[in-house]
PDB file of the backbone (N, CA, C, O) and the ligand in Angstrom, with CONECT records:
HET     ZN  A 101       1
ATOM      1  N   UNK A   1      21.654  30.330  12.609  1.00  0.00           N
ATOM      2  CA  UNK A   1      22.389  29.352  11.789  1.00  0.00           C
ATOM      3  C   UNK A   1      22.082  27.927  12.242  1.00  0.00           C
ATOM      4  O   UNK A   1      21.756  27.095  11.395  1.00  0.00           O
ATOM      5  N   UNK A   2      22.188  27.527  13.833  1.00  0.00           N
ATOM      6  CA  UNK A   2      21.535  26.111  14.042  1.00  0.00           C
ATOM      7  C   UNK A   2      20.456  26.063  13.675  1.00  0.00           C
ATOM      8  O   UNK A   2      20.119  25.024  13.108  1.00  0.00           O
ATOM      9  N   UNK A   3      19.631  26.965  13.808  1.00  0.00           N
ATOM     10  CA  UNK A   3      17.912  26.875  13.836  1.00  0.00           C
ATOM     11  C   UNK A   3      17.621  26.315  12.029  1.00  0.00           C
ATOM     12  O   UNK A   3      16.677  25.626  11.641  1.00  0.00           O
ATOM     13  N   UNK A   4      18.788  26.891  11.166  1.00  0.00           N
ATOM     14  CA  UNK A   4      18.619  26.926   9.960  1.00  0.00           C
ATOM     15  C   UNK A   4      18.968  25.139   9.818  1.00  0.00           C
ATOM     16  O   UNK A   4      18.484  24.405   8.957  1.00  0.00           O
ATOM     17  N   UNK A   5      19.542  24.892  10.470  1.00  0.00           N
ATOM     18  CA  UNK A   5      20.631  23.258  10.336  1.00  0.00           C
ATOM     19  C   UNK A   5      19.278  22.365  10.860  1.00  0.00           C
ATOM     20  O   UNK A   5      18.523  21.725  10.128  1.00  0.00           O
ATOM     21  N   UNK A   6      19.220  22.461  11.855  1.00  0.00           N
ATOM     22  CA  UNK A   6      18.054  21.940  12.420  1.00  0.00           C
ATOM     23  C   UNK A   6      16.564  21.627  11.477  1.00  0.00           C
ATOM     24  O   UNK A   6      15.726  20.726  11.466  1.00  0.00           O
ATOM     25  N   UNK A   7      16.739  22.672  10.865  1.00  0.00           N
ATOM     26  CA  UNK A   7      15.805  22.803  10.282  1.00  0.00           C
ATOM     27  C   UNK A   7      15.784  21.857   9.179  1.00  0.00           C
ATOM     28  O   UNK A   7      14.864  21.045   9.082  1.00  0.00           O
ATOM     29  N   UNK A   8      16.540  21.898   8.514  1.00  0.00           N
ATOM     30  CA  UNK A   8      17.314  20.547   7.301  1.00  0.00           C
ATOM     31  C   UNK A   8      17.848  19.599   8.064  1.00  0.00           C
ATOM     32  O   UNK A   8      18.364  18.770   7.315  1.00  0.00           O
ATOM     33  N   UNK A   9      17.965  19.345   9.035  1.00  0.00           N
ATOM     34  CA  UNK A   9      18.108  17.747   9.864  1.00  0.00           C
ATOM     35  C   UNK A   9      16.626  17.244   9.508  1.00  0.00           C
ATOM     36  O   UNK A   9      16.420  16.210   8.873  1.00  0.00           O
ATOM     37  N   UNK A  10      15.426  18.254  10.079  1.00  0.00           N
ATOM     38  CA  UNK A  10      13.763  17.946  10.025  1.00  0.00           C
ATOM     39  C   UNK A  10      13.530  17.359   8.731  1.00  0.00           C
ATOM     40  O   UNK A  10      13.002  16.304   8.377  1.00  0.00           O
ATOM     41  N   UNK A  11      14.132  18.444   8.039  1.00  0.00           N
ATOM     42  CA  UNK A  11      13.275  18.123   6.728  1.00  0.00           C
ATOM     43  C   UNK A  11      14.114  16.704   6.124  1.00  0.00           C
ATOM     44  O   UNK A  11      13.478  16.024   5.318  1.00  0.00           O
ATOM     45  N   UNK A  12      15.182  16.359   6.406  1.00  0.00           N
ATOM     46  CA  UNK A  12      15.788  15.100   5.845  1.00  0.00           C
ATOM     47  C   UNK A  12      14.946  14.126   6.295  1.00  0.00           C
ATOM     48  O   UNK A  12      14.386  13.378   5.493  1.00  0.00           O
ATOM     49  N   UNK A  13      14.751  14.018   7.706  1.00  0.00           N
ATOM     50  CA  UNK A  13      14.238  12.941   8.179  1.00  0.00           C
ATOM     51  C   UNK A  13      12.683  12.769   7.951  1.00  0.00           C
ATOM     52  O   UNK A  13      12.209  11.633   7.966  1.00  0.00           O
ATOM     53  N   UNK A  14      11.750  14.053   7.705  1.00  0.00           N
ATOM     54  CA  UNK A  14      10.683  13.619   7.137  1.00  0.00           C
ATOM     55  C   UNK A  14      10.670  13.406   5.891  1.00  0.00           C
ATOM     56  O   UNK A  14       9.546  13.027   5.561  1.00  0.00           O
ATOM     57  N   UNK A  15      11.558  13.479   4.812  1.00  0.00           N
ATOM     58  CA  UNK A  15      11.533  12.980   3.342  1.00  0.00           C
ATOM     59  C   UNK A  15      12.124  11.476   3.513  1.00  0.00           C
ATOM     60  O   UNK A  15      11.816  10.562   2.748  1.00  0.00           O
ATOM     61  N   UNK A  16      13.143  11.314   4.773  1.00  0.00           N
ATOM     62  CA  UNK A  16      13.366   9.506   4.615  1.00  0.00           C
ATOM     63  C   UNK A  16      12.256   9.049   4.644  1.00  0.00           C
ATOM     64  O   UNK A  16      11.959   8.346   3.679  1.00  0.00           O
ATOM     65  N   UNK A  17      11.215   9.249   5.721  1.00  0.00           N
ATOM     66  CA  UNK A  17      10.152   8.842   6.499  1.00  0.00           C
ATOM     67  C   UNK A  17       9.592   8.773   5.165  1.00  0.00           C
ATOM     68  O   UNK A  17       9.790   7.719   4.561  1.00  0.00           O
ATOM     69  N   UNK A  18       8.887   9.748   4.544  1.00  0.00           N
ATOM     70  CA  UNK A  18       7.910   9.612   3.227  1.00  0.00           C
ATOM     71  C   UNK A  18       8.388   8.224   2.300  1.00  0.00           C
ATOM     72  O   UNK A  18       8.130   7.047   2.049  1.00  0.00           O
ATOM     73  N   UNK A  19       9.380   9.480   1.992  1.00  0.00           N
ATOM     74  CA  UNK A  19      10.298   7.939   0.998  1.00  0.00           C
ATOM     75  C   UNK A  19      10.764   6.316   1.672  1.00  0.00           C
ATOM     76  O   UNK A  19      11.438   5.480   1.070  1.00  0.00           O
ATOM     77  N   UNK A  20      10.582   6.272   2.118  1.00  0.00           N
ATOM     78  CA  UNK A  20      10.768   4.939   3.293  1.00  0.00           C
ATOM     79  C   UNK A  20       9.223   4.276   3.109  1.00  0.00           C
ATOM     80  O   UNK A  20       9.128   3.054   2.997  1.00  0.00           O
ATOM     81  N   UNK A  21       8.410   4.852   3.091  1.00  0.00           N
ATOM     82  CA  UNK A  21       6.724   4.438   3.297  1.00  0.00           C
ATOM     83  C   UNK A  21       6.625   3.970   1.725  1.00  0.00           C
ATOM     84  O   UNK A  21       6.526   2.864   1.194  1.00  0.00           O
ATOM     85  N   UNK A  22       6.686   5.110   1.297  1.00  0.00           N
ATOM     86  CA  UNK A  22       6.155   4.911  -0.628  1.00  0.00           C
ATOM     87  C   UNK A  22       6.756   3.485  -0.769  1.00  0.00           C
ATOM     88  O   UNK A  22       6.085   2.551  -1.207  1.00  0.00           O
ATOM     89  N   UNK A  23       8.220   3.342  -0.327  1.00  0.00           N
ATOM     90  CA  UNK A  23       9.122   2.014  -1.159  1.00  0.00           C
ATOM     91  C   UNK A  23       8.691   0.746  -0.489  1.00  0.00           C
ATOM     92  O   UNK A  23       9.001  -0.347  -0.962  1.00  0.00           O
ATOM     93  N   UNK A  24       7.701   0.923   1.038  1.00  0.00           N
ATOM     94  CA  UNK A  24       7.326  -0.134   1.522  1.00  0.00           C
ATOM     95  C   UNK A  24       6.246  -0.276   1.158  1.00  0.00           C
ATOM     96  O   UNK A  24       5.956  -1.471   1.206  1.00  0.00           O
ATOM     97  N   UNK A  25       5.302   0.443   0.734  1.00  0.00           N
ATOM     98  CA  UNK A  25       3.848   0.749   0.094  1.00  0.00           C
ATOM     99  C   UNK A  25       4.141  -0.441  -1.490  1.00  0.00           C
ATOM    100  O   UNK A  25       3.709  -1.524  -1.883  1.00  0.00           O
ATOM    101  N   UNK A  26       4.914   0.381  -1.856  1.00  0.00           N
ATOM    102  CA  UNK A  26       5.333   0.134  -3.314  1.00  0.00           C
ATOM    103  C   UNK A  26       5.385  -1.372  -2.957  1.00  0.00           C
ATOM    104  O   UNK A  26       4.458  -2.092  -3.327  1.00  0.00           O
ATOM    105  N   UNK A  27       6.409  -1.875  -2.264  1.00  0.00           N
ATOM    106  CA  UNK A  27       6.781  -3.606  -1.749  1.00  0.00           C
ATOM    107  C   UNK A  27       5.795  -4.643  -1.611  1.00  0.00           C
ATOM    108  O   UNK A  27       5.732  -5.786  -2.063  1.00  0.00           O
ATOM    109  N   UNK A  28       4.778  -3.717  -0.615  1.00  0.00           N
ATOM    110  CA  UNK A  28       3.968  -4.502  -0.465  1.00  0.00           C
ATOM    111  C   UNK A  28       2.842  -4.606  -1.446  1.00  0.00           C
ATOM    112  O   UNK A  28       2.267  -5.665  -1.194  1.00  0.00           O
ATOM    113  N   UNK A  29       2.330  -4.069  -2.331  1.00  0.00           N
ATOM    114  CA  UNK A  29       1.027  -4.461  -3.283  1.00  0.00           C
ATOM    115  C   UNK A  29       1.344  -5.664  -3.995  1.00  0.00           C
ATOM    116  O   UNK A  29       0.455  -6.137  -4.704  1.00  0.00           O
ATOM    117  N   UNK A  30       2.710  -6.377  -3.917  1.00  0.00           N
ATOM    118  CA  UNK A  30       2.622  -7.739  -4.591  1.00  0.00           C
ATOM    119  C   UNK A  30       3.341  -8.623  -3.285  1.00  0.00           C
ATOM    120  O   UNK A  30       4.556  -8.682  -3.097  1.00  0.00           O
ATOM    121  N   UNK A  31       2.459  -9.187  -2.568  1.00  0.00           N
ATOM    122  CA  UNK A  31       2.911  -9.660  -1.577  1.00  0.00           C
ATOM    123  C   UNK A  31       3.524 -11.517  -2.363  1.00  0.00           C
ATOM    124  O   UNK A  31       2.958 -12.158  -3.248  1.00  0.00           O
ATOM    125  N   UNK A  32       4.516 -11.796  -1.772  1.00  0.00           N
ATOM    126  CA  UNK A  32       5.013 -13.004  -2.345  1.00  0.00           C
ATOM    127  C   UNK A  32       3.946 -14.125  -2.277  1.00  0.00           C
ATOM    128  O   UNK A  32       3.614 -14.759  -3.279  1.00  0.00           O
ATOM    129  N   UNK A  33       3.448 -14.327  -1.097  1.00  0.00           N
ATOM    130  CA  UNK A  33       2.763 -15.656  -1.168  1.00  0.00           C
ATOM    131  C   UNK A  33       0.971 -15.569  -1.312  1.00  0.00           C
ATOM    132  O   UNK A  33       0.378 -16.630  -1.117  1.00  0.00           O
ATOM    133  N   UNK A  34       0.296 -14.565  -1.583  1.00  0.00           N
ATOM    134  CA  UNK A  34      -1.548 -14.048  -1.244  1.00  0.00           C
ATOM    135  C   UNK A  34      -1.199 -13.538  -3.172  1.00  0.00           C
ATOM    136  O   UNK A  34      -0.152 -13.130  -3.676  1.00  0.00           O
ATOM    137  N   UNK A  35      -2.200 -13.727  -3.639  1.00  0.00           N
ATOM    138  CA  UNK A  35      -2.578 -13.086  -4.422  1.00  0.00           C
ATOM    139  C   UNK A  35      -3.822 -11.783  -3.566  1.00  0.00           C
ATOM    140  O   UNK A  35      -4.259 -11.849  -2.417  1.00  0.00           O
ATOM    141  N   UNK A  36      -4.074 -10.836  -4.498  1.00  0.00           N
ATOM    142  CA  UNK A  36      -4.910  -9.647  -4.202  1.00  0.00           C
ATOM    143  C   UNK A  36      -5.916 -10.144  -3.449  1.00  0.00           C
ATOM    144  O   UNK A  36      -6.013  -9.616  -2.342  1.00  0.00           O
ATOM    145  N   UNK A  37      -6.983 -11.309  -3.797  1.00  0.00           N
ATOM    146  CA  UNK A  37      -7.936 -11.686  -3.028  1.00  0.00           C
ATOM    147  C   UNK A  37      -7.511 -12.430  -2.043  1.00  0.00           C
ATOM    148  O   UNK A  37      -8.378 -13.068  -1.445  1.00  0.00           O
ATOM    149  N   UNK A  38      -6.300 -12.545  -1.662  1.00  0.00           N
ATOM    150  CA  UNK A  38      -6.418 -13.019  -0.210  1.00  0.00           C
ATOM    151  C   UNK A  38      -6.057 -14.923  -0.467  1.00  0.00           C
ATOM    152  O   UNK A  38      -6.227 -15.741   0.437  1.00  0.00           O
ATOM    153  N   UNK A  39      -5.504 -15.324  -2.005  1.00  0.00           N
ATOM    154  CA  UNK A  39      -6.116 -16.680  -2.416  1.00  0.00           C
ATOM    155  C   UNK A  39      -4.218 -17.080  -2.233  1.00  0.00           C
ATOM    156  O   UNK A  39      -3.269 -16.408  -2.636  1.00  0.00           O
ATOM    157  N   UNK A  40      -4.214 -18.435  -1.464  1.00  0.00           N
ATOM    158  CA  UNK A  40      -2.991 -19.248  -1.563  1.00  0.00           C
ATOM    159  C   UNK A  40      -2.186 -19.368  -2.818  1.00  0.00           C
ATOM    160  O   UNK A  40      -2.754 -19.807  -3.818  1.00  0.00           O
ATOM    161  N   UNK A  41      -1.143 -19.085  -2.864  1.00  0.00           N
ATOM    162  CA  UNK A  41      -0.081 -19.019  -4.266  1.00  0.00           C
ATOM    163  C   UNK A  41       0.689 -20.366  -4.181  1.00  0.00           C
ATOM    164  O   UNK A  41       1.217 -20.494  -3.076  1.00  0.00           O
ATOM    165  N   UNK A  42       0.853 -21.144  -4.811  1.00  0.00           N
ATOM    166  CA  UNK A  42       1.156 -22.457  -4.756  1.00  0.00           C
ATOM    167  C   UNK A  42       2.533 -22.546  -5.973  1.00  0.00           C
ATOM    168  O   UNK A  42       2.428 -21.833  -6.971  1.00  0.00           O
ATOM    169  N   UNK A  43       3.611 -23.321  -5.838  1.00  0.00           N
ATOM    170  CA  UNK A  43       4.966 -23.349  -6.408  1.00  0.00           C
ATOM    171  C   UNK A  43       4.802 -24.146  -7.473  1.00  0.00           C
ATOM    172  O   UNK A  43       4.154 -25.140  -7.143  1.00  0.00           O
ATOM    173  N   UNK A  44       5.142 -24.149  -8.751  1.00  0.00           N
ATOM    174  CA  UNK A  44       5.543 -25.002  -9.582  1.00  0.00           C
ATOM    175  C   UNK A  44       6.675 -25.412  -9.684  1.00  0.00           C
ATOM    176  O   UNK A  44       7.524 -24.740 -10.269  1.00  0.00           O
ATOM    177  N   UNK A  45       7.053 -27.036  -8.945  1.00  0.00           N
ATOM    178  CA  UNK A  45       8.051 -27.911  -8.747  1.00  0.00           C
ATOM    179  C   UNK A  45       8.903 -27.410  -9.944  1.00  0.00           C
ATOM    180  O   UNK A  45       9.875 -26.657  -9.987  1.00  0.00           O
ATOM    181  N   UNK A  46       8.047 -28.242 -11.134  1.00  0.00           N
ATOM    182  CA  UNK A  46       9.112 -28.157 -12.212  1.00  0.00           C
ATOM    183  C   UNK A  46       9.959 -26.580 -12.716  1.00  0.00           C
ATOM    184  O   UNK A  46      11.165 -26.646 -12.957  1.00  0.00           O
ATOM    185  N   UNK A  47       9.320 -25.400 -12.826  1.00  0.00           N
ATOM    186  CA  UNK A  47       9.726 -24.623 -13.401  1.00  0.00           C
ATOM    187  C   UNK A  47       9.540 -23.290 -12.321  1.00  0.00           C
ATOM    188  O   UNK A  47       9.523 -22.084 -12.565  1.00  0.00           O
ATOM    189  N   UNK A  48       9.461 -23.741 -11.537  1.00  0.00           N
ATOM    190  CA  UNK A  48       9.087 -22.790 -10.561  1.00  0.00           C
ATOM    191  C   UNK A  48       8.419 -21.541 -10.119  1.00  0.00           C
ATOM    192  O   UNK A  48       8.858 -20.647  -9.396  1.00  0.00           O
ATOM    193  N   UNK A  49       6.895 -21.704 -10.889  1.00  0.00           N
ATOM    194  CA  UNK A  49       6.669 -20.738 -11.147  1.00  0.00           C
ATOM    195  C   UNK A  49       5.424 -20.420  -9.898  1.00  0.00           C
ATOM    196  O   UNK A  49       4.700 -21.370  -9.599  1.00  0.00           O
ATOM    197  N   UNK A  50       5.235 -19.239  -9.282  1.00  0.00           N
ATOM    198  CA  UNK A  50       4.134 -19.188  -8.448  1.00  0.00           C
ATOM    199  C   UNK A  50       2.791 -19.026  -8.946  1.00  0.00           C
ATOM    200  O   UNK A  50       2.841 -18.300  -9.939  1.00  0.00           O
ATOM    201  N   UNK A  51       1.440 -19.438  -8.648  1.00  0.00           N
ATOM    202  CA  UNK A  51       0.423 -19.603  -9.383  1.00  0.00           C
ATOM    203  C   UNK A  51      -0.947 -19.771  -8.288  1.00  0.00           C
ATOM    204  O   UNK A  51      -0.733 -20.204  -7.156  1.00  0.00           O
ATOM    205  N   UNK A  52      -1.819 -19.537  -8.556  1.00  0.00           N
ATOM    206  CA  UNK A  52      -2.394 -19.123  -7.972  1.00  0.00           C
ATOM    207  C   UNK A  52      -3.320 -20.609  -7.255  1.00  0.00           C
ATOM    208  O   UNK A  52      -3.553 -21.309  -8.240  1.00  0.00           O
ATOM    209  N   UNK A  53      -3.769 -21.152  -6.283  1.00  0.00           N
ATOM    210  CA  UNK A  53      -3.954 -22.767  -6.212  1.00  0.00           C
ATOM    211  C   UNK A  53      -5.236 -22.761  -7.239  1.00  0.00           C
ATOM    212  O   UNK A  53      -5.222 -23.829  -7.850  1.00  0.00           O
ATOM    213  N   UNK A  54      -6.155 -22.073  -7.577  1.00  0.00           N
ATOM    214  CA  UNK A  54      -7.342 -22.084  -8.176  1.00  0.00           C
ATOM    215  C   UNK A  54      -7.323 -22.504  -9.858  1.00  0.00           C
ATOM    216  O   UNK A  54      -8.051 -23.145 -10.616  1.00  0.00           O
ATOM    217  N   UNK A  55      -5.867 -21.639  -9.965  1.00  0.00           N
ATOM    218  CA  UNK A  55      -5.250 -21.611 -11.441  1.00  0.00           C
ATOM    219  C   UNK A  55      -4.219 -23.255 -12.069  1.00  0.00           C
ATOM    220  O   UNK A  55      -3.978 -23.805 -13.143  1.00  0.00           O
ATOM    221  N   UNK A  56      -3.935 -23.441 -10.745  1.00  0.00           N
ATOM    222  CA  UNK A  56      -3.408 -24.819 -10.811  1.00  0.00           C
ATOM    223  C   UNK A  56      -3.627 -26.013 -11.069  1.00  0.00           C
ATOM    224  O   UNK A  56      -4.768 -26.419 -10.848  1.00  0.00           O
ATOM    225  N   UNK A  57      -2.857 -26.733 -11.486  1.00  0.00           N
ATOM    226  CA  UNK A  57      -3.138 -28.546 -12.276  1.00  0.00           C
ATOM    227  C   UNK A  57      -2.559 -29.470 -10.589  1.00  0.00           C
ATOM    228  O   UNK A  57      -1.386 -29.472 -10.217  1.00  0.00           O
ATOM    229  N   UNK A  58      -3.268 -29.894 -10.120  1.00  0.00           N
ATOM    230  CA  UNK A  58      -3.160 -30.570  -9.003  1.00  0.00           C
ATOM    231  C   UNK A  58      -2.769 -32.048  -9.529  1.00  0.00           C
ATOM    232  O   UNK A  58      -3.413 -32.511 -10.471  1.00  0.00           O
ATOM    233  N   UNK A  59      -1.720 -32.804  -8.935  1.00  0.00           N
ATOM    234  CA  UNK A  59      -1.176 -33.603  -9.233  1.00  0.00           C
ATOM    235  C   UNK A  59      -0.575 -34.661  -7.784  1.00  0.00           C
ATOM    236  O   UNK A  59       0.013 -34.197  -6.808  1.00  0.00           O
ATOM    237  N   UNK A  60      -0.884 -36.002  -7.974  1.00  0.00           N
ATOM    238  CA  UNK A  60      -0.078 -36.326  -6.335  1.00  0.00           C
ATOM    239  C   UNK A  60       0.768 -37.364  -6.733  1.00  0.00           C
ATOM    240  O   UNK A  60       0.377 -38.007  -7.706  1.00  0.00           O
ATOM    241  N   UNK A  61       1.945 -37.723  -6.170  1.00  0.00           N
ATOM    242  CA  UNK A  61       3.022 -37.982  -6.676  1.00  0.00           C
ATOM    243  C   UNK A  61       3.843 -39.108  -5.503  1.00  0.00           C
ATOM    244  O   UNK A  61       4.839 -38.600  -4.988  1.00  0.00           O
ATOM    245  N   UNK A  62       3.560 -40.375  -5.107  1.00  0.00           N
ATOM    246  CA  UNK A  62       4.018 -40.501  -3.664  1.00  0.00           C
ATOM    247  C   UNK A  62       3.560 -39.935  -2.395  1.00  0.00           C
ATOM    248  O   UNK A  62       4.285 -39.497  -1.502  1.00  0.00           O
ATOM    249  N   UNK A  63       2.465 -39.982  -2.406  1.00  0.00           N
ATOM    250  CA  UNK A  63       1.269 -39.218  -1.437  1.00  0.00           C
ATOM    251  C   UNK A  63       1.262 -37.748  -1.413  1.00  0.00           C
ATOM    252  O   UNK A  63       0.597 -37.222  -0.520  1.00  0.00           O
ATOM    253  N   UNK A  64       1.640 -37.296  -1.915  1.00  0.00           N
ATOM    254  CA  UNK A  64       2.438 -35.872  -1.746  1.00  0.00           C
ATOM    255  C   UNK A  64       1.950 -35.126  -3.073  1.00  0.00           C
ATOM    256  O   UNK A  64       2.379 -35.417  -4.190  1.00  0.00           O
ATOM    257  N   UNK A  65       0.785 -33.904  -2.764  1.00  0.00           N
ATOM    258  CA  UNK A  65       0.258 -32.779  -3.560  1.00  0.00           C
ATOM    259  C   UNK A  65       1.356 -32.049  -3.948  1.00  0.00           C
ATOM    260  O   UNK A  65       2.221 -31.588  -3.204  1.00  0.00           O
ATOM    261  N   UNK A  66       1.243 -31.914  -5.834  1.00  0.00           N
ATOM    262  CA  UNK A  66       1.615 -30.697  -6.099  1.00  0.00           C
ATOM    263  C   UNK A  66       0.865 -30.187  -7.312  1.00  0.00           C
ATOM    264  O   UNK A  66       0.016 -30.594  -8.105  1.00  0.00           O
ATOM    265  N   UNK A  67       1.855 -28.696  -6.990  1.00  0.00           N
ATOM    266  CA  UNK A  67       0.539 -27.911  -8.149  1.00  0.00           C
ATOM    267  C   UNK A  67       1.331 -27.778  -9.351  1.00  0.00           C
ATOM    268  O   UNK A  67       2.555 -27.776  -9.222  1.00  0.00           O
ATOM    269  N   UNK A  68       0.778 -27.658 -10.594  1.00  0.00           N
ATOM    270  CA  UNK A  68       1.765 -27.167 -11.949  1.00  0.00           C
ATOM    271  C   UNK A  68       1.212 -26.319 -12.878  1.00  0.00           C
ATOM    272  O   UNK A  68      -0.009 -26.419 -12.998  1.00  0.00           O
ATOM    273  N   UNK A  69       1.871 -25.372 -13.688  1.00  0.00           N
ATOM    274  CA  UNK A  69       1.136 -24.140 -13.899  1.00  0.00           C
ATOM    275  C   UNK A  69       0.486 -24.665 -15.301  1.00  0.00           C
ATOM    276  O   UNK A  69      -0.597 -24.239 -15.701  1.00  0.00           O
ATOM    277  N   UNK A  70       1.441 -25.864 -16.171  1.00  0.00           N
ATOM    278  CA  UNK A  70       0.328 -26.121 -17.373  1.00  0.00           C
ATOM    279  C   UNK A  70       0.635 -28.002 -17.283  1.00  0.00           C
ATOM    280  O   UNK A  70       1.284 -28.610 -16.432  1.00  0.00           O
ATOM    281  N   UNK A  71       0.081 -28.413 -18.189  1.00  0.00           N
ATOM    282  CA  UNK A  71      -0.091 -30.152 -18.460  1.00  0.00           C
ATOM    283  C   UNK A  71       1.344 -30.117 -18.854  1.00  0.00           C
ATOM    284  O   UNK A  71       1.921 -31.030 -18.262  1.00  0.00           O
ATOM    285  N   UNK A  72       2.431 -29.210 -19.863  1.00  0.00           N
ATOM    286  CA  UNK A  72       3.357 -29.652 -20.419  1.00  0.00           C
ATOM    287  C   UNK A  72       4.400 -29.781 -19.148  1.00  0.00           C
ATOM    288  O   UNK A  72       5.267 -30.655 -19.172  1.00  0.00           O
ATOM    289  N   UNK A  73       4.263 -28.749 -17.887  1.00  0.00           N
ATOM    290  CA  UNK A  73       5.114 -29.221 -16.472  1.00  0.00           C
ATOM    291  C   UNK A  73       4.748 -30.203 -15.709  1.00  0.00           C
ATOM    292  O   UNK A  73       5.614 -30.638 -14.949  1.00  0.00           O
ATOM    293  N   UNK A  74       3.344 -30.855 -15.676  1.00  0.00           N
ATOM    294  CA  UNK A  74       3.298 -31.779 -15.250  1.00  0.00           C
ATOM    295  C   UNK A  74       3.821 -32.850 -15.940  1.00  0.00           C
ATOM    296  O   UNK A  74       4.178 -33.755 -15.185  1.00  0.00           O
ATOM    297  N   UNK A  75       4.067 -33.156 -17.637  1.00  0.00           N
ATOM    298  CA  UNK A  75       4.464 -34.059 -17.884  1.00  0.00           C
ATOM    299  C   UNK A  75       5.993 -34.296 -17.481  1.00  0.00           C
ATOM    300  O   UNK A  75       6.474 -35.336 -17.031  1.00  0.00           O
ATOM    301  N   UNK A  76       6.515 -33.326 -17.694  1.00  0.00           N
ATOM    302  CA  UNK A  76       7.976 -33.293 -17.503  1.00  0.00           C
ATOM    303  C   UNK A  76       8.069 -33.766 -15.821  1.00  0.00           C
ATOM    304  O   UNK A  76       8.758 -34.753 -15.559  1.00  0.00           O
ATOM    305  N   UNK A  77       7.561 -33.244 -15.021  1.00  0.00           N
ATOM    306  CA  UNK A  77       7.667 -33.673 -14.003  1.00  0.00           C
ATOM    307  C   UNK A  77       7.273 -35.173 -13.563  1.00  0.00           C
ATOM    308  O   UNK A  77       7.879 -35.845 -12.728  1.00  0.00           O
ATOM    309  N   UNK A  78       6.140 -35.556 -14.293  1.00  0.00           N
ATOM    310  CA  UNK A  78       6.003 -36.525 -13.986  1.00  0.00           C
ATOM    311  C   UNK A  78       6.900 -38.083 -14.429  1.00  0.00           C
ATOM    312  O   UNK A  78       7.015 -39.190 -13.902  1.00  0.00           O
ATOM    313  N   UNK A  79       7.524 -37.286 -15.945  1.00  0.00           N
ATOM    314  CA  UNK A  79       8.773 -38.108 -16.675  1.00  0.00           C
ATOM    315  C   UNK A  79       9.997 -37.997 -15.877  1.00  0.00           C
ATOM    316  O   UNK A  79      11.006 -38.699 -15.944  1.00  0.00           O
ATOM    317  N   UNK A  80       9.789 -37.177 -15.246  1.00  0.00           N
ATOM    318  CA  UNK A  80      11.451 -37.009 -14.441  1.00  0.00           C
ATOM    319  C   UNK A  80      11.449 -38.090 -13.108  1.00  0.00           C
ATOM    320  O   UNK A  80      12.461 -38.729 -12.823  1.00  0.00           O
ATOM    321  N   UNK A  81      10.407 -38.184 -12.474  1.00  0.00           N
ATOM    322  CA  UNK A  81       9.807 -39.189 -11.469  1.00  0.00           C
ATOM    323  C   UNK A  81      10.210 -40.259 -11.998  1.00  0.00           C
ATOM    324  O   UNK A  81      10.742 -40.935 -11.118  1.00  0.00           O
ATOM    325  N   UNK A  82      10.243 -40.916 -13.261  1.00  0.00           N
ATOM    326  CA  UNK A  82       9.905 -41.936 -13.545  1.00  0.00           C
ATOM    327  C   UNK A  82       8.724 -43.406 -13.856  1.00  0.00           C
ATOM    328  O   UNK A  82       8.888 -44.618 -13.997  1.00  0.00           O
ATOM    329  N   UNK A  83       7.296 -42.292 -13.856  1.00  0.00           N
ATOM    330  CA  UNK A  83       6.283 -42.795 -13.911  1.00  0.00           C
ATOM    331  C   UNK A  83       5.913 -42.583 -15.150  1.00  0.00           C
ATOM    332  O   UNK A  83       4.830 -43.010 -15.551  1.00  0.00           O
TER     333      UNK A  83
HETATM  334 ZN    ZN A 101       5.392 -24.703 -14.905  1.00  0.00          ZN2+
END
């Protein structure tokens, strides 16, 4: 009867273990800040959107780089500045 208990203690803890991996597996293929190739993900001030720096409208603002995902967030952003 322990041997039987024991036995389903095992098997719980190797299905957390599995299931624990898959959901970190799963987590990680969209890592927050790398796109797939390894390429810097850069913030859009205005609307906040993450984007890839390659994909981005580079803009400097008071010495200070930023990226924006189309011309219509840079305008807004740049109207909100006051320029
Ligand atoms: Zn945007």
């Amino acid at each position: 009867m322990i041997k039987l208990l024991l036995l389903a203690l095992l098997g719980f803890v190797v299905y957390s273990f599995f299931s624990g991996l898959l959901l970190r597996s799963g987590k990680s293929r969209r890592p927050l800040n790398r796109t797939n190739q390894g390429e810097t993900m850069v913030e859009d001030p205005q609307c906040g959107t993450y984007l890839p720096q390659s994909d981005a409208i580079k803009a400097n603002f008071h010495g200070r780089e930023y990226y924006f995902c189309s011309k219509e967030c840079l305008k807004k952003f740049k109207d909100a500045q006051g320029h």
